[in-house]
C-alpha positions, 0 to 999 in steps of 0.5 A: 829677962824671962817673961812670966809664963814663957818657957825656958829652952826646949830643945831637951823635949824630943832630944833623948837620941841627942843626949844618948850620943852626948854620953858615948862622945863623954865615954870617948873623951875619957877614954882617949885622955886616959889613952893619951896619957900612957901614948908614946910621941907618935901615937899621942900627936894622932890621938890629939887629932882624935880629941879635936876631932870630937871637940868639933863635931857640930851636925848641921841641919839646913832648912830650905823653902820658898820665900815666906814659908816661915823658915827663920820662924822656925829656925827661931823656935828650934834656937829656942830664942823667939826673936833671933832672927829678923822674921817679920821684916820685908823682904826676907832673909837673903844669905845662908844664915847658920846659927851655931848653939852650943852647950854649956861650958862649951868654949864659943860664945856669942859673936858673929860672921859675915862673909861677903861674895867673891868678886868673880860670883859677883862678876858672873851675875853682872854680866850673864846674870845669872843662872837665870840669864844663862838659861835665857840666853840658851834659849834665845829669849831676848826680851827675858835677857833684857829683863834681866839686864834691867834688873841686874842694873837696879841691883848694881845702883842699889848696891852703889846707893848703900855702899858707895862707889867703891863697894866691889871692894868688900868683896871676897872680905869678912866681917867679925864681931865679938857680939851682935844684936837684931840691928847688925843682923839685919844690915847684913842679912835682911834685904832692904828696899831701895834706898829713894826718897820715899825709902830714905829710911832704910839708908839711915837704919841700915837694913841690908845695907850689906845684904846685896854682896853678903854670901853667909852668916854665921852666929854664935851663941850658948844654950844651956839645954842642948847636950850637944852643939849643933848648926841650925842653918837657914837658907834664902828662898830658892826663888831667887830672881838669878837663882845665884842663891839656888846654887849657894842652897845646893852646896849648904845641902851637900853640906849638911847630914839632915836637911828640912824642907820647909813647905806652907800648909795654906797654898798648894805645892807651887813651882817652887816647892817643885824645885825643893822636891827636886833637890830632896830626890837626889837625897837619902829618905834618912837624911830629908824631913818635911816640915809643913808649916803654918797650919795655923792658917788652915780653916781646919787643920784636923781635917785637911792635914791629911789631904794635904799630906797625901798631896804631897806623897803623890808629888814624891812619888811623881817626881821619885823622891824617896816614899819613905821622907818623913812628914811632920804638920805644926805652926812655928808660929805657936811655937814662938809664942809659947816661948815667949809665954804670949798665947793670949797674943796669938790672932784669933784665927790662929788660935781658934786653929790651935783648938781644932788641932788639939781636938783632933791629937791623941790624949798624949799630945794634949797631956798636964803642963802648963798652957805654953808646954800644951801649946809647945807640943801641939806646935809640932816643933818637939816632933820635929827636934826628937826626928832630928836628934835621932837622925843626928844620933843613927847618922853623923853622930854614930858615923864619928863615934864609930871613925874616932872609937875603931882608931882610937882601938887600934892605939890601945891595942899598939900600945898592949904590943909596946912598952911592955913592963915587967908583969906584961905576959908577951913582951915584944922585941925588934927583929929588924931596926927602925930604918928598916920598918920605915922602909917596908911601911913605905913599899907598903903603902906605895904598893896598896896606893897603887892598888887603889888607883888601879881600881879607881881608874877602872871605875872611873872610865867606866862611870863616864861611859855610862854618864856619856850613854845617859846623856846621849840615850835622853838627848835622843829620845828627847829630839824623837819625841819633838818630832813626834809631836811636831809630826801629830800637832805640828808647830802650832801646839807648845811641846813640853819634855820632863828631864826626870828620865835624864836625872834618874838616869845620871843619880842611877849612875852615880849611885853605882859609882860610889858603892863601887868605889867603896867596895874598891876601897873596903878591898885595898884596906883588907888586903892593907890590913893583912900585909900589915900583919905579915910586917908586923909578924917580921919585925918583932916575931909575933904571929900575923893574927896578933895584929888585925887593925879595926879598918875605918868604916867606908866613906859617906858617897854625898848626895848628887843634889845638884841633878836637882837645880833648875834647867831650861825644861823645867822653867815653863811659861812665856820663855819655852813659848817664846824660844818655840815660836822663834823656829821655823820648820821642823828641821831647824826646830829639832836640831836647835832643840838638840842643841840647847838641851845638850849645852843645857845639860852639859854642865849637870854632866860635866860636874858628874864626871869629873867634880863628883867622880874627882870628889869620890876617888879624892875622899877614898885615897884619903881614908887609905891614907889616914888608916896607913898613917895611923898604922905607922905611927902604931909600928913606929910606937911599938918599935920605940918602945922596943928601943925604949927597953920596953919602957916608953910610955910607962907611967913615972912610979909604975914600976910593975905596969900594973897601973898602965895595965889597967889604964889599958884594959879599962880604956880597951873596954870603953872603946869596945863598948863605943865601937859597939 
């Protein structure tokens, strides 16, 4: 029950972008059940794919930050449901948590997903525990590495002590629930304490009793006010002990169109933050927002939210993320009372902040309403939403209505060509037979994947020079710059060098590959598209201009964020000092140097030359080969009707074509103006 005063779910607030996509996705729905009713055999099965691949579209938003930055608060405030997920439990949400909201009359309920950790990530953080202990053992820094084996050891009893001792068993299992309340969430999401006698009560709860081994969640559930479903997905903090989960967040980034890093008002940029901003620089400006939460702890927010603001915008600079990141200032905390309509419950100092802020906001923020819609406003989360749905709404969303709307135009315009009633004005007929064209269509596409490979070949040698010639270039540098430094200050002053240069370095890279793989694609497709025609032109004795298919816009190039994880160089301190001191000499010291910072960066170059560049060439060859599908099924479907006597696909009691005619040319016109 709704408690007086509250507000019911916000998310329209700011959500017009949303709802602007919601209706062209409602447009071209229609537009493919019209055009799914006159298809033949062939082009209906696609254009079923085409309807499940609206049906599915669910844009993800990740939220990532360190360890009680107020993330789940926030996550909670933009679910619109306060009390979600656990918030105010010690420790701190622990696995990617995503929260699927859907519409009203959208076929998910409310259930819930939990996937455990497969046994060979469980096994890599016993025995080298870790991104952390790989980076120790590089380094030499023994007494870190039994650090960590003590930890790795607590960590292994603590898991025995809650699941007993066969609990290597769940791993790589999922659990399902039709339903799910706060206390299921927090057996496998929240962190729990160990389970002692002073902590008996955790065992008996059941407070993360499944969080050591548990790898994501997924919850389901419907809110009414959203026009579109999305994915709110909260992610661990990234200080993680191993930085196993700075690995899972990293793959949640690449994963998602829009990501918000969620940073806190109240303390400087630490260690942490600098991490995040180092995952957000491989990262388009378009597709990051900055969050910075927990203003309400500011002493004067007014005041030193620009200050802080402008901190943050030199450390973007510095670190060469994107200058034009987008930063939004507000308190998921304001934002959840509101919700629950409990203002008067809000800690003094958070609302005399309150005050300060609305002081400080023009006339529009502090415009009529009642106090939770004043105080929903000031909280910064309807800024935060109304950014997110534009960036949805000029990213994922337009990408799909652009992908479904140009395949969708080139079955409509098959189907002009094909089943051709009396009152049609070109029918068409076959000039050769169907074994034939099954023939020329495959010689086609052999031809043009070909083609394809050629180029991506080429690019691909070339890319991995480059790659090659990076690495070495700052692995040189980087040796020379020790001896210079050792020759000025010798041994006894710590040396430090930034990979920044080697990370500008490889995105550079990367980012020329997969603009030219692209371009290489754009190319093979337009030569596709004018074979295609000349086929067309010998089969049914049309000219080749009759036939110009809408080709699929280029493929996304994802973000390389992994550059950003943490390496040896980054990690500061007692380590660093600690491998220093173990050398002797400068010779002994610059060649172990040489040594770690290879073996350290390999890995980043490795996954660059052949994950990424695989990843690329794999999604190109793809998107060639749906468009070639697509266009024989379209050949296939003309040279049935053909067969048909100009009669597949016409609709029973049509027997002038005036309905399919019509049918055609409204739907013609819907996907015109979606395409547009």
């Amino acid at each position: 029950m709704q408690t007086p005063g509250a507000l019911a779910y916000p998310g329209g607030i700011g959500a017009a972008p949303l709802a602007s996509l919601a209706q062209r996705v409602g447009d071209l729905r229609a537009a493919l059940s019209q055009l799914a009713e006159i298809a033949d055999e062939t082009s209906g099965i696609k254009i079923a794919r085409l309807q499940e691949t609206l049906r599915a579209f669910e844009p993800a938003i990740t939220l990532i930050g360190q360890v009680k930055s107020g993330k789940t608060t926030l996550v909670n405030a933009m679910a619109g449901v306060p009390d979600l997920l656990p918030a105010d439990v010690n420790p701190w949400t622990s696995v990617v948590t995503s929260l699927h909201l859907s519409p009203e009359g959208a076929e998910l309920g409310r259930g819930a997903r939990f996937q455990f950790f497969e046994a060979d990530e469980w096994d890599r953080l016993l025995s080298k525990g870790g991104r952390i202990g790989e980076l120790a053992s590089r380094a030499g820094a023994h007494e870190e590495l039994d650090r960590i084996r003590d930890q790795v050891e607590a960590m292994r009893r603590k898991s025995r002590d809650r699941l007993g001792r066969k609990f290597e068993l769940l791993l790589g299992q999922t659990h399902e629930y039709e339903g799910y309340d706060r206390e299921l969430i927090e057996r496998y999401i929240c962190l729990g304490d160990a389970v002692d006698a002073k902590a008996g009560s955790v065992l008996a709860s059941g407070q993360g009793r499944f969080a050591d081994i548990t790898r994501s969640a997924d919850l389901y559930l419907r809110q009414d006010g959203l026009p579109l479903p999305i994915c709110l997905r909260d992610t661990p903090g990234v200080n993680d002990t191993f930085m196993m989960r700075e690995q899972i967040t990293v793959r949640a980034i690449r994963d998602s169109r829009i990501c918000v890093v969620v940073l806190s008002a109240h303390q400087a940029l630490t260690s942490v933050d600098m991490a995040l901003i180092r995952l957000i620089s491989n990262v388009r400006a378009r597709e990051v927002v900055i969050f910075v939460n927990r203003i309400d702890e500011l002493s004067d927010p007014s005041a030193q939210v620009p200050e802080i603001e402008q901190s943050i915008r030199q450390t973007l600079k510095d670190q060469h993320a994107p200058a034009e990141i987008e930063i939004i200032f507000g308190s998921a905390l304001w934002g959840v009372h509101a919700l629950r309509g409990a203002l008067s419950e809000l800690p003094a100092d958070s609302a005399q902040a309150l005050l300060n802020w609305a002081k400080g906001r023009p006339p529009e923020a502090r415009r009529s309403g009642t106090p939770a819609e004043t105080v929903w406003r000031l909280s910064g989360v309807p800024d935060l939403f109304a950014t997110l749905s534009y960036r949805i709404a000029e990213g994922a969303g337009r990408d799909l209505v652009d992908k479904v709307s140009r395949s969708a135009l080139n079955f409509a315009n098959g189907l002009t060509k094909s089943a051709s009633g009396p009152g049609d004005p070109r029918p068409v007929s076959a000039r050769i037979d169907r074994s034939a064209l099954e023939d020329e269509i495959v010689a086609l596409a052999t031809r043009q994947f070909r083609s394809l490979d050629v180029a991506l070949e080429e690019l691909v040698e070339s890319y991995r020079k480059r790659i090659d010639r990076a690495h070495e270039s700052f692995v040189e540098r980087a040796t020379e710059s020790l001896l210079s430094h050792l020759e000025r200050n010798g041994d006894g002053v710590v040396w430090e060098y930034s990979p920044t240069g080697l990370r500008m370095l490889l995105r550079s890279a990367y980012t020329v590959f997969g603009t030219a793989t692209q371009q290489a694609l754009q190319r093979v497709m337009e030569a596709a598209a004018r074979d295609l025609g000349d086929l067309y032109a010998r089969a049914f004795g049309a000219a080749p201009e009759d036939f110009a298919p809408h080709l699929p816009a280029a493929p996304r190039v994802p973000p390389p964020v992994f550059l950003g994880q943490t390496i040896v160089l980054d990690v500061k301190g007692r380590w660093w000092s600690s491998w220093w001191r173990r050398w002797r000499g400068y010779k002994a010291l610059a060649q172990n140097f040489h040594d770690l910072i290879r073996a350290e960066t390999a890995p980043m170059v490795a996954e660059l030359k052949e994950a990424q560049a695989e990843e690329l060439c794999r999604t190109a060859t793809g998107v060639l080969d749906e468009f070639l599908d697509e266009q024989r099924a379209i050949l296939i479907g003309i040279m049935e009707g053909c067969e048909a006597g100009n009669t597949a696909g016409v609709i029973p009691g049509d027997d002038d074509g005036a309905t399919r005619r019509r049918m055609l040319k409204n739907t013609l016109a819907t996907l015109t103006r979606c395409a547009a």
